[in-house]
C-alpha positions as CSV (number, residue, x, y, z in Angstrom):
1,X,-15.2,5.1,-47.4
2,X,-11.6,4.2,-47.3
3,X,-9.7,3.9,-44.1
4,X,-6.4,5.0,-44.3
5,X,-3.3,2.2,-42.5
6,X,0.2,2.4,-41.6
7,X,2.3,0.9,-44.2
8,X,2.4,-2.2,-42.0
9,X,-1.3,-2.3,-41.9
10,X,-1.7,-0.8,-38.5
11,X,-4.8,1.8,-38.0
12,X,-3.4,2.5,-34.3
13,X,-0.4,4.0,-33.2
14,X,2.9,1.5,-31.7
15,X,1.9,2.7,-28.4
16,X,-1.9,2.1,-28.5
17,X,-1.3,-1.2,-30.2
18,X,0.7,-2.9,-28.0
19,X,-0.6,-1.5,-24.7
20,X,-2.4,-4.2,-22.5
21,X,-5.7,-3.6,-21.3
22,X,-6.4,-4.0,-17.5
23,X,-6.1,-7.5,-16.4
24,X,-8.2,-6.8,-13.0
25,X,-10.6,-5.2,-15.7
26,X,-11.2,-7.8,-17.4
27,X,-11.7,-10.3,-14.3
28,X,-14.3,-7.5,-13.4
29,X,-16.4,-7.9,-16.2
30,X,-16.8,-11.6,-15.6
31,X,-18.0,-11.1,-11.9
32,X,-20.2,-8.6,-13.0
33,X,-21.7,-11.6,-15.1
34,X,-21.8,-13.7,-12.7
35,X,-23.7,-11.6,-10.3
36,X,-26.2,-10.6,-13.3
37,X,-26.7,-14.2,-13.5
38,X,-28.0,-14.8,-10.0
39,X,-24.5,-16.0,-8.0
40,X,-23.3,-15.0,-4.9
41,X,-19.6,-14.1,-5.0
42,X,-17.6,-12.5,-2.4
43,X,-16.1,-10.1,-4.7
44,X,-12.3,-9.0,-3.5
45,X,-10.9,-7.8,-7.0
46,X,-11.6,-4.8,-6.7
47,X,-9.3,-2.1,-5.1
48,X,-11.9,0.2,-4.3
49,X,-14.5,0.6,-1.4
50,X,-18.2,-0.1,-1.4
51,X,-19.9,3.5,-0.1
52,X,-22.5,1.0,1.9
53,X,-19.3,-0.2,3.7
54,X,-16.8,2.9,3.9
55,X,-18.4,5.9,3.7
56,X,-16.4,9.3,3.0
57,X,-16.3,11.7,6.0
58,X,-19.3,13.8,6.3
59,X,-17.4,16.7,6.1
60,X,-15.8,15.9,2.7
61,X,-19.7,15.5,1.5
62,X,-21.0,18.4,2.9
63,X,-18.2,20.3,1.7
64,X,-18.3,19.5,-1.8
65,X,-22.4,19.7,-2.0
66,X,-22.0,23.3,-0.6
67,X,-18.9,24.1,-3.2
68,X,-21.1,22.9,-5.9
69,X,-24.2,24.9,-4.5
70,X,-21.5,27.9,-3.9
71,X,-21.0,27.8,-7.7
72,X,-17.3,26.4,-7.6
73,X,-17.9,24.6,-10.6
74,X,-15.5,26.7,-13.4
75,X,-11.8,25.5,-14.2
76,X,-9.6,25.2,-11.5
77,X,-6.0,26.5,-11.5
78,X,-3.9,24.1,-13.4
79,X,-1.7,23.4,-10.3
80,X,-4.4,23.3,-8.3
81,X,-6.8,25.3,-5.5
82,X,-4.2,27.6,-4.0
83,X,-6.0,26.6,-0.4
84,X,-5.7,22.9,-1.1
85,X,-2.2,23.0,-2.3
86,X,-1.5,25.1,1.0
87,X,-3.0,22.6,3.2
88,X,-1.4,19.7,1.7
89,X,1.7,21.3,2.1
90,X,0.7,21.9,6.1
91,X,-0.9,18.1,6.1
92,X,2.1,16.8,5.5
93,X,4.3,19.1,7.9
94,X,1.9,18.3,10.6
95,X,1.7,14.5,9.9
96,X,4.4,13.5,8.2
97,X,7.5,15.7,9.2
98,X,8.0,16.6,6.0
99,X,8.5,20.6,5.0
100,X,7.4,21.3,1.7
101,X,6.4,25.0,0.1
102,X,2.8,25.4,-2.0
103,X,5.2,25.6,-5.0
104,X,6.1,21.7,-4.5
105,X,2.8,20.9,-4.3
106,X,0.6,19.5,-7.5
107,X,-2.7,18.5,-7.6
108,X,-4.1,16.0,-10.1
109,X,-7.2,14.3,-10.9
110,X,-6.6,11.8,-8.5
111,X,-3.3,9.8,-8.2
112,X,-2.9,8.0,-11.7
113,X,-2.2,11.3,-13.7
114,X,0.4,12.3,-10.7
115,X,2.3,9.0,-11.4
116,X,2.2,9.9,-15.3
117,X,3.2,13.7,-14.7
118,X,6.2,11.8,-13.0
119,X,7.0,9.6,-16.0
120,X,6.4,11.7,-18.4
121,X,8.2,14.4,-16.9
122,X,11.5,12.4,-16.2
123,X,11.8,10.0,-18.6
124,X,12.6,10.3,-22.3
125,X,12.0,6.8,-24.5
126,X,14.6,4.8,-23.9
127,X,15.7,5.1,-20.2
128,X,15.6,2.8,-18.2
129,X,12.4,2.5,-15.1
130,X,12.8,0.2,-12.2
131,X,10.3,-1.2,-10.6
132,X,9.8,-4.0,-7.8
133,X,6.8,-6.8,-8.9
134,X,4.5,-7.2,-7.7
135,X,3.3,-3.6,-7.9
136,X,0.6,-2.0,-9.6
137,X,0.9,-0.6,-12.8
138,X,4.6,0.5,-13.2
139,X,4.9,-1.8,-16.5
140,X,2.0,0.2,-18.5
141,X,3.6,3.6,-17.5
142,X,6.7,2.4,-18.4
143,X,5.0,1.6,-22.2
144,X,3.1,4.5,-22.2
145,X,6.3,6.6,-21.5
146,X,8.2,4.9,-24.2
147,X,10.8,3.5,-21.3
148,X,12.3,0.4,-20.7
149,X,11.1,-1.9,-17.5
150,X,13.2,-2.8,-15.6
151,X,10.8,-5.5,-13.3
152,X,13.1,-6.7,-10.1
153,X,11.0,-9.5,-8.7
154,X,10.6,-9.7,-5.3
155,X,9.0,-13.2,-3.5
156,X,7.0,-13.7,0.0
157,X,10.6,-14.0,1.7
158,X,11.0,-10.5,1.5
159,X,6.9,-9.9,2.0
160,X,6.9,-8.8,-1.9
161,X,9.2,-5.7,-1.2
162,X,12.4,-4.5,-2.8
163,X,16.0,-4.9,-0.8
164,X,18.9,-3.4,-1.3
165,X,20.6,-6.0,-2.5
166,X,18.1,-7.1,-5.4
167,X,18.0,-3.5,-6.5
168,X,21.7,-2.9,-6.9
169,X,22.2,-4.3,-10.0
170,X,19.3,-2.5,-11.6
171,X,20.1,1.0,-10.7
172,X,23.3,1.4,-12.3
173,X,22.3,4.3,-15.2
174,X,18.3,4.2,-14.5
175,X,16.5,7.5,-14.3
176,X,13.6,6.5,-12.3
177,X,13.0,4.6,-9.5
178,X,9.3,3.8,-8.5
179,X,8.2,2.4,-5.1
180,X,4.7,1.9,-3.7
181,X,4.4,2.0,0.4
182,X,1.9,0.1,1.6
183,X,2.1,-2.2,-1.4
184,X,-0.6,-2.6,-3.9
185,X,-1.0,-6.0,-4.2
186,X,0.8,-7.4,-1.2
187,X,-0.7,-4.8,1.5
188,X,2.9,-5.1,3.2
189,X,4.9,-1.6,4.0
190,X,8.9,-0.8,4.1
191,X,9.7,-0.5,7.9
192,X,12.5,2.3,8.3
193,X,16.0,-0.4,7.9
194,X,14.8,-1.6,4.5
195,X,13.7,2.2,3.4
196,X,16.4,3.2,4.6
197,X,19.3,0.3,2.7
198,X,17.2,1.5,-0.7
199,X,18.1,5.8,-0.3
200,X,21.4,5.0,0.7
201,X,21.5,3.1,-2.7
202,X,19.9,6.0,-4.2
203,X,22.1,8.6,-3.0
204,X,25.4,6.5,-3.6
205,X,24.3,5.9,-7.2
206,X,23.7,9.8,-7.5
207,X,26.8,11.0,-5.8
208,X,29.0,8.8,-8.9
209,X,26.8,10.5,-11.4
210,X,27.9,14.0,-10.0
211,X,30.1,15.4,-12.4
212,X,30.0,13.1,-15.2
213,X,27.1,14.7,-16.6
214,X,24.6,11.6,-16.0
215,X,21.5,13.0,-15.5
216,X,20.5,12.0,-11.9
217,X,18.3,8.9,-10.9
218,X,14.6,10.5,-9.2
219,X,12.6,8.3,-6.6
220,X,8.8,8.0,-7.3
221,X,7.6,7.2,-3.9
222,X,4.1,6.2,-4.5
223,X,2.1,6.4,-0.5
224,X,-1.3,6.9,-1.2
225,X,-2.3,4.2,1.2
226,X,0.1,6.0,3.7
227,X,-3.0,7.0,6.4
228,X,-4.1,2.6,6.2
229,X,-1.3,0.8,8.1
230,X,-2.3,-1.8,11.3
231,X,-0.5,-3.9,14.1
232,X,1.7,-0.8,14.9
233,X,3.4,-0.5,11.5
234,X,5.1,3.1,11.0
235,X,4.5,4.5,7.5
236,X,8.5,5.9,6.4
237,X,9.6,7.9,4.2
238,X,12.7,8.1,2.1
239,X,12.9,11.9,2.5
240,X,12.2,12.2,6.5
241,X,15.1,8.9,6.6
242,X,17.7,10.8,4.2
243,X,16.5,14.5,3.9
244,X,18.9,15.5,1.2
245,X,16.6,12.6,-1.1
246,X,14.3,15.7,-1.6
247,X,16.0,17.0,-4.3
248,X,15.6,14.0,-6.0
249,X,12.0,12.5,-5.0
250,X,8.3,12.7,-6.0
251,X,5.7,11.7,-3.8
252,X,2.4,10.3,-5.2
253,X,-0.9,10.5,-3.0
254,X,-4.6,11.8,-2.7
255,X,-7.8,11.3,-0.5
256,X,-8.9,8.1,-2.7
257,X,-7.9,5.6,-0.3
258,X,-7.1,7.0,3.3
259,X,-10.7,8.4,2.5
260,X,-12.7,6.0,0.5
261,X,-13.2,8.7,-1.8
262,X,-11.9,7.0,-5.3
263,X,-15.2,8.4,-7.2
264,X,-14.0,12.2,-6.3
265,X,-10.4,12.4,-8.2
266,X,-8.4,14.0,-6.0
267,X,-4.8,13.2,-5.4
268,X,-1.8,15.0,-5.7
269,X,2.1,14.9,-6.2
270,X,4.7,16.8,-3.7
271,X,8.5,17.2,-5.0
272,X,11.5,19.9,-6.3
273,X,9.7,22.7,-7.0
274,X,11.6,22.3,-10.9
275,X,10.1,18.9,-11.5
276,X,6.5,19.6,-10.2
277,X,6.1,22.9,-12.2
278,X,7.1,21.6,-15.5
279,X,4.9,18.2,-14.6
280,X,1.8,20.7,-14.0
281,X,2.7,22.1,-17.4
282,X,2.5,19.0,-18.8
283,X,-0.9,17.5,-16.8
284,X,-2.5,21.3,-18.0
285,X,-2.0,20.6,-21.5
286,X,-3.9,16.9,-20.8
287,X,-6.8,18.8,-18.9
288,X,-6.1,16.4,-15.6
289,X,-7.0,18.4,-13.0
290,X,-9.3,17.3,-10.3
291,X,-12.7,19.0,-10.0
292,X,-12.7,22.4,-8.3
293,X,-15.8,21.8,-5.9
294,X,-13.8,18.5,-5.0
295,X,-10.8,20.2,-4.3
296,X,-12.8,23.2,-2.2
297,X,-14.1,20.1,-0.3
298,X,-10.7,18.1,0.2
299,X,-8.7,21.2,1.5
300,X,-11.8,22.2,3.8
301,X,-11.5,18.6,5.1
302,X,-7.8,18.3,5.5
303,X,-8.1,21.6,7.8
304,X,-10.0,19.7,10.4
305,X,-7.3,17.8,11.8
306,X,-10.1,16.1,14.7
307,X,-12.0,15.0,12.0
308,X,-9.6,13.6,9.7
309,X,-8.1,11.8,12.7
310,X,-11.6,9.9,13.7
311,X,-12.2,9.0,10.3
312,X,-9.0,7.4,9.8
313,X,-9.3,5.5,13.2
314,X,-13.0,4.7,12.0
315,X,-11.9,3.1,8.5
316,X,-8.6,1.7,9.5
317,X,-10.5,-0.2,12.3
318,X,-13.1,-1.2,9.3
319,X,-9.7,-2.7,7.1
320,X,-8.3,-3.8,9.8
321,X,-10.9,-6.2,10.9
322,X,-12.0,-8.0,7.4
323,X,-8.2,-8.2,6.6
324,X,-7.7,-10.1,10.2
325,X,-10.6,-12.1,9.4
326,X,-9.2,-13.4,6.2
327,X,-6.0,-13.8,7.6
328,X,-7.3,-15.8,10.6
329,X,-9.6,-17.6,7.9
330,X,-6.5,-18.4,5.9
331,X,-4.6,-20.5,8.9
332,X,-7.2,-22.2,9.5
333,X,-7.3,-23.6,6.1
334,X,-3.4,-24.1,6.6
335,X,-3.8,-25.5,10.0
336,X,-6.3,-28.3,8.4
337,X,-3.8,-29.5,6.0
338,X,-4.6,-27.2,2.9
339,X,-1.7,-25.9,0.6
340,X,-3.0,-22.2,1.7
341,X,-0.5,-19.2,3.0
342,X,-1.1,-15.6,4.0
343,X,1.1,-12.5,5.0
344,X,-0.2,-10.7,8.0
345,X,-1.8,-7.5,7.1
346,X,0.4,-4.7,7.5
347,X,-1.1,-1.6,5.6
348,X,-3.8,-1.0,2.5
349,X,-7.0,-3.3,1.9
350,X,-5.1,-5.7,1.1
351,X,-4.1,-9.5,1.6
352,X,-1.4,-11.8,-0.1
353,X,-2.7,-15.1,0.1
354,X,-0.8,-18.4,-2.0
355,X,-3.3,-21.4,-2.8
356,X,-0.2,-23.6,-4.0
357,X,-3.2,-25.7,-5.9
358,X,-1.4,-27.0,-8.9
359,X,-1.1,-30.2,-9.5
360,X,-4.9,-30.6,-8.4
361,X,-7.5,-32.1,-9.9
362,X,-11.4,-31.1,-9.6
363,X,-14.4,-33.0,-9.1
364,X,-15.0,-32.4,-12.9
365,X,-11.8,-33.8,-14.0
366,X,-9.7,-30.7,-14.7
367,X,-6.5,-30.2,-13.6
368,X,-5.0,-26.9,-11.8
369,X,-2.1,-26.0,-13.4
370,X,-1.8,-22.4,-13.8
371,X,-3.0,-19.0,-11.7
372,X,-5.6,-18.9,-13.7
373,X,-6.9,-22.3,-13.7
374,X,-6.6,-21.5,-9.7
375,X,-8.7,-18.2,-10.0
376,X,-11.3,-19.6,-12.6
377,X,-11.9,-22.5,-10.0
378,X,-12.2,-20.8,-6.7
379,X,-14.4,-18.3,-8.3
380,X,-16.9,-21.4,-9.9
381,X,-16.0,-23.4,-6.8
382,X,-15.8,-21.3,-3.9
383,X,-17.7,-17.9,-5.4
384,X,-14.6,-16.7,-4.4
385,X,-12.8,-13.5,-6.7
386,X,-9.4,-12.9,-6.4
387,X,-6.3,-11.4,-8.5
388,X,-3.6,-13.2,-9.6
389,X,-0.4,-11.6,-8.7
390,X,0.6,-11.6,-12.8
391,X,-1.5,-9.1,-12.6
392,X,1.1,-6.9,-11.5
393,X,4.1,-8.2,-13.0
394,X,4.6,-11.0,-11.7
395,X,5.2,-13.5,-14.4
396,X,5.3,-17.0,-12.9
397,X,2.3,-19.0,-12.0
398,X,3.6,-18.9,-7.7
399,X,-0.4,-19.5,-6.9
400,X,0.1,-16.1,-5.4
401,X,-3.1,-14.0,-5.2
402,X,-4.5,-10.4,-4.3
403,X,-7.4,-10.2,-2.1
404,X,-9.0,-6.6,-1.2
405,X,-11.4,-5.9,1.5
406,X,-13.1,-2.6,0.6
407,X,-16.0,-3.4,-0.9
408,X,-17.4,-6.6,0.8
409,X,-18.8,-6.9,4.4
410,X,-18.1,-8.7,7.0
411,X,-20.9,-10.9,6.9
412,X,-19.6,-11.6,3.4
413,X,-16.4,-12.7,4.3
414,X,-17.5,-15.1,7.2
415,X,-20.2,-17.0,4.5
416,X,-17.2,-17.5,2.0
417,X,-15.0,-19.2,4.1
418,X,-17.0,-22.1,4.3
419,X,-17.6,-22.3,0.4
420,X,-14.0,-22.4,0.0
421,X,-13.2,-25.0,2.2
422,X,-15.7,-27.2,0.9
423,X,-14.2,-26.4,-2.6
424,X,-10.3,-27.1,-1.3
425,X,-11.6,-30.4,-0.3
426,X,-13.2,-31.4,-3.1
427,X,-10.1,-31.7,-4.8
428,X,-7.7,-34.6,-5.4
């Protein structure tokens, strides 16, 4: 049989054949190795949760067994349960100060086709995305969408968030600015000043668009880790700061994280009325709705405001402690002399940790020079699994890392420390 090619040989399409597979993906699929092959590894890739160590609520799985049982298993809406979208719109009244109608309300199949509706919906090929790196994913949309990145990095000065001042330059004629609070990687969160420096920016640029028919610059405001801050952090936002943003922002969220409830693929986008119906256009024609029983379940569990309060207390107390334990394991490896740092946690399951190891040698002879000599070697080492930060845009080999709590215990965390002590000393 022949295949047919491009004329320049391709069988794929420009945008399938340069897209870049998932890095933390990839690192997955050797741990999973690993494992198979009889090693312990204290495994903290992985943004997700382990249900033997975070649970969902009880309510959320009663709810969707007796939707399923109830025969809510048909197509949903396009937009969305109508008693879902109604609660999220009350959710985030109620928690969040922020006064949205059912018709600004989108729900997706989880978060990821939310932040696609966005791009795809606001961006035409060509314009121009900014984005802070670290951050997760923004580069891929940005291919996918046919734009063109705009990465403004950002360094451990700043705790790996965008100012004002390093996004000034970058906004001038940009059509979409994306931000993630709490951060994925860093697991540090915007306090209200900085928020605040970064709508003014927004609104200023807008205001000397008006009238010179520049289409208008939107704000992504990606908070699906919104319910997981610690140490007293406040979780902002840019519309509750400077109301008349709404106009001009999209909110990205869903019950995957403040929930532990990844597997069930419910998340949803809140914005202008205008922008969310023609993204649920858009997400109907993909088929990316979340499942109806699931939704039945998340709006059922959103209603009971008690519950939902306990269980947040109950898994932010669960972060909260592995994250502190890292941290406080981290010092310690700084306080004895190692070339370690950490962030203290301020929101998500996660930890930004530097092991400023180039330059080392092992006891086999190698020497650490990049990230990923780093990683390979405190994996090997240490059994020790951790993200490079290039895996979210950050090019340069910094030695910073991503370390994520939700699926390890514990008792896992406290055995690893050791192991990668012993391996920092054994280097020269």
């Amino acid at each position: 049989m022949t295949t047919l090619v491009s004329t320049d040989g391709r069988r794929l399409s420009a945008t399938a054949d340069a897209l870049i597979g998932s890095e933390i993906l990839k690192i997955a699929g050797e741990i999973r190795a690993l494992v198979a092959g009889g090693r312990t590894v204290c495994n903290l890739t992985v943004g997700d949760f382990n249900p033997a160590e975070f649970a969902i609520p009880p309510r959320l799985a009663a709810e969707t067994e007796a939707a399923l049982r109830a025969g809510e298993t048909n197509y949903p809406p396009s937009a969305g349960m109508p008693a879902l979208r109604e609660i999220v719109a009350a959710f985030y009244r109620e928690w969040l100060g922020l006064d949205y109608g059912v018709d600004s309300v989108l729900v997706t199949g989880g978060a990821r086709p939310a932040i696609y509706g966005v791009y795809r919906a606001l961006v035409d090929p060509g314009d121009r995305v900014v984005y802070p790196v670290p951050s997760w994913n923004n580069n891929h949309y940005a291919h996918l969408s046919g734009a063109v990145g705009v990465p403004v990095v950002c360094d451990a000065a700043h705790a790996f968030l965008p100012t004002r001042e390093a996004l000034a330059p970058a906004l001038r004629g940009a059509r979409l600015l994306a931000l993630n609070s709490p951060l994925n990687p860093a697991g540090t969160a915007f306090d209200a000043g900085q928020l605040a420096g970064i709508c003014d920016l927004v609104l200023e640029e807008n205001a000397r668009r008006a009238g010179t028919g520049e289409r208008p610059l939107y704000l992504m405001y990606d908070q699906v880790y919104w319910m997981l801050t610690f140490n007293d952090v406040e979780h902002v936002t840019p519309v509750r700061l400077r109301p008349e943003l709404a106009e001009h922002t999209i909110f990205v969220d869903g019950i995957s994280k403040a929930f532990a409830a990844t597997g069930l693929r419910v998340g949803w986008a809140v914005g202008p009325r205008d922008v969310i119906g023609r993204m649920s256009d858009l997400l109907g024609h993909v088929g990316a709705w979340a499942p109806r029983a699931e939704q039945v379940a998340s709006a059922r569990l959103l209603a009971a405001a008690g519950e939902v309060r306990a269980y947040q207390a109950q898994i932010t107390r669960g972060a909260q402690a592995r994250l502190d334990a890292l941290y406080a394991g981290m010092r310690a490896l700084r306080d004895a002399g190692h070339p370690v740092e950490a962030i203290p946690p301020m929101g998500a399951i996660y930890l930004s940790v530097r092991y400023a190891l180039a330059g080392r040698r092992t006891p086999g002879g190698e020497t650490l020079r990049t990230n990923e000599d780093v990683r390979r070697y405190l994996l090997e080492a240490a059994g020790l699994a951790v993200v490079p930060f290039q895996a979210f845009g950050l090019a340069e080999d910094t030695g910073w890392f991503r370390l994520s709590v939700g699926a390890v215990s514990p008792a896992e965390i406290d055995a690893m420390l050791p192991r990668l002590r012993a391996a920092l000393d054994a280097l020269a």
